[in-house]
C-alpha positions, 0 to 999 in steps of 0.5 A: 419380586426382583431386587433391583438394588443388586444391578450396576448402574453404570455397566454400558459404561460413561456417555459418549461425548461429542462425536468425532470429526470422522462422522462428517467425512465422505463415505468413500475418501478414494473415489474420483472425482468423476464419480462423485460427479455422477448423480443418476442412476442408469438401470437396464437388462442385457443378454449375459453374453453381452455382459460378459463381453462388454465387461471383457471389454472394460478390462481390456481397455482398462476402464470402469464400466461406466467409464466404456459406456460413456466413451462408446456414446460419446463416439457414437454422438460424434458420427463415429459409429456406422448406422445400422438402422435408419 
């Protein structure tokens, strides 16, 4: 049978006392505020050349690609683009 009296009973080391504050802090202190305001997830398929394209354009433009889409739909709610089906 083992001897159990040979293991160190304290070979994990002390307990952890209270956690630190860093645990209560955001994930991700640099994201913006924009973002964090953003709460539903909005999922869909495209052609990968549009993917493409539209990413090329987000570059372009310099914006995130949430960012593009909410500015092309806020054009397109103002009249701005021309209707091609009616």
């Amino acid at each position: 049978m083992a001897d159990f009296g040979k293991i160190k009973k304290n070979r994990f080391g002390d307990v952890p006392g209270e956690p630190s504050g860093n645990l209560k802090a955001k994930e991700n202190p640099t994201q913006s505020r924009a973002k964090a305001e953003r709460t539903e997830p909005l999922n869909f398929k495209v052609a990968p050349e549009f993917k493409k394209a539209f990413r090329q354009a987000a570059l372009d433009e310099g914006l995130k690609l949430v960012e593009l889409l909410e500015v092309c739909f806020e054009q397109r709610r103002q009249g701005r683009f021309n209707e091609s089906k009616k």
